[in-house]
C-alpha positions in Angstrom: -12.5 2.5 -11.2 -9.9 -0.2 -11.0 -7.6 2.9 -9.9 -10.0 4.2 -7.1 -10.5 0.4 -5.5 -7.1 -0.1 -5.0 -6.3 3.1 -3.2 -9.2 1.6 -1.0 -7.0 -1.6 -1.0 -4.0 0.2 -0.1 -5.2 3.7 2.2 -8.1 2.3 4.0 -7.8 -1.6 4.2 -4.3 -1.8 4.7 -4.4 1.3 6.9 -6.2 -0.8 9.3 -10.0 -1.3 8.4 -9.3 -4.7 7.8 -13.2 -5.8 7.6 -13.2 -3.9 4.5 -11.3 -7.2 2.9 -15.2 -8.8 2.2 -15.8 -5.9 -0.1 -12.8 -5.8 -1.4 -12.0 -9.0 -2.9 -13.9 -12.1 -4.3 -14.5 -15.1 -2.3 -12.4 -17.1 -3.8 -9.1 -14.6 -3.6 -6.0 -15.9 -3.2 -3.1 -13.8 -2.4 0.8 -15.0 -3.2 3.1 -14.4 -0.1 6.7 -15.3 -0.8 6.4 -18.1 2.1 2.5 -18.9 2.3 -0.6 -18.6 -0.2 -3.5 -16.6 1.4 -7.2 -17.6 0.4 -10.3 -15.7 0.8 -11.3 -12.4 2.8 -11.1 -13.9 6.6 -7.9 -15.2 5.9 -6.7 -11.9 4.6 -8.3 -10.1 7.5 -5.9 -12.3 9.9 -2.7 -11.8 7.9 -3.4 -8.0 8.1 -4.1 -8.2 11.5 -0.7 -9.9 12.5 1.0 -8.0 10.0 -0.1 -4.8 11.9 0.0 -6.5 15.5 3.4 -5.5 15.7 3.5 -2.2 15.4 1.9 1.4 16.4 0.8 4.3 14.3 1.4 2.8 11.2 1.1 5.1 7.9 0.9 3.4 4.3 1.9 5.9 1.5 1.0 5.2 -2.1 4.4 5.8 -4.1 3.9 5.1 -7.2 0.8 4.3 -9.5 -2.1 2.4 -9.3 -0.5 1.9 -13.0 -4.0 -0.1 -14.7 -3.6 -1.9 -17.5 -6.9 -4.4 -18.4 -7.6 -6.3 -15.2 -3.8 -5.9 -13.7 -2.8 -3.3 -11.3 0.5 -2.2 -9.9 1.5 0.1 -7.7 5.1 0.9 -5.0 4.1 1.4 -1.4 6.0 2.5 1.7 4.8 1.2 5.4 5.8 3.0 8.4 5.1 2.8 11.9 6.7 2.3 15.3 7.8 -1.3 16.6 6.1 -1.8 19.5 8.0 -5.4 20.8 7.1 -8.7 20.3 8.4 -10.0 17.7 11.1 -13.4 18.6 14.7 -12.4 18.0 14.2 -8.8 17.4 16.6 -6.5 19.1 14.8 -2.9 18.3 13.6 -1.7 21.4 10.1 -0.8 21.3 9.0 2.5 19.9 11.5 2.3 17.3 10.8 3.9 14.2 10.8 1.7 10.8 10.0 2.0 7.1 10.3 -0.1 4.3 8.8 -0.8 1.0 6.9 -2.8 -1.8 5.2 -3.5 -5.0 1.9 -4.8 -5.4 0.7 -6.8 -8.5 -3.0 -7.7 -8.5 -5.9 -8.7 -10.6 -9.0 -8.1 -10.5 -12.4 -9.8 -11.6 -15.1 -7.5 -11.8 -15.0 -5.0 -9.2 -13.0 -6.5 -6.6 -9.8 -8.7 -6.7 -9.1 -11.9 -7.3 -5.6 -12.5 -7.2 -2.4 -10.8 -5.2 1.5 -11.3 -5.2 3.6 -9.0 -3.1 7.2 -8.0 -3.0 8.2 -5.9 0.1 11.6 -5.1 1.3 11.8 -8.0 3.9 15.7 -7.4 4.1 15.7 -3.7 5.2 12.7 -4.3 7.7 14.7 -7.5 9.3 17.8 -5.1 9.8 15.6 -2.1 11.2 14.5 -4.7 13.3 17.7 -6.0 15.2 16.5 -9.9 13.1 18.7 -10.1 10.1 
């Protein structure tokens, strides 16, 4: 079970069906950014949305896992898509092509989750970018 919801977490929410956060995760979640703390599905929902606003036919591949152990899972993710402009300082023109990749930690409390840290590959996606 704990498997199949986060491959909904990762292929179908993060894909893009954003509303899909109020099933997915408690009402009190709080998800661990490195800069910010993100609580509950609406605010979820908007930092998916900007997250996404930059960029055009995004793909998310599942790399490795869902690796489950109790109420833990982990997992390595790739996001792709194609820059679309925007985004202050950035020198990639628009339509430019980037990938970069993560790990996902979360926990769950019954059948959704509760809790969320990420580490993505900020470094690579600032140089694809034209920022770092």
């Amino acid at each position: 079970m704990m498997a199949k919801l986060y491959e909904r977490w990762l292929l179908t929410m993060w894909q893009g069906d954003f509303s899909l956060a109020h099933d997915l995760v408690t009402p009190g979640f709080i998800g661990h950014w490195p800069d910010m703390d993100v609580r509950g599905p609406d605010q979820l929902i908007e930092t998916l949305r900007q997250g996404h606003e930059p960029f055009d036919d995004v793909t998310i591949t599942l790399d490795v896992g869902p690796i489950v152990e109790g109420d833990h899972v982990a997992a390595r993710w790739t996001f792709a898509g194609a820059y679309r402009g925007g985004l202050p300082g950035a020198t990639a023109a628009p339509g430019t092509r980037i990938a970069f990749s993560g790990h996902d930690l979360l926990r769950a409390e019954g059948d959704r989750f509760a809790e969320y840290w990420i580490i993505s590959d900020v470094p690579s996606l600032s140089r694809q970018l034209g920022t770092g």
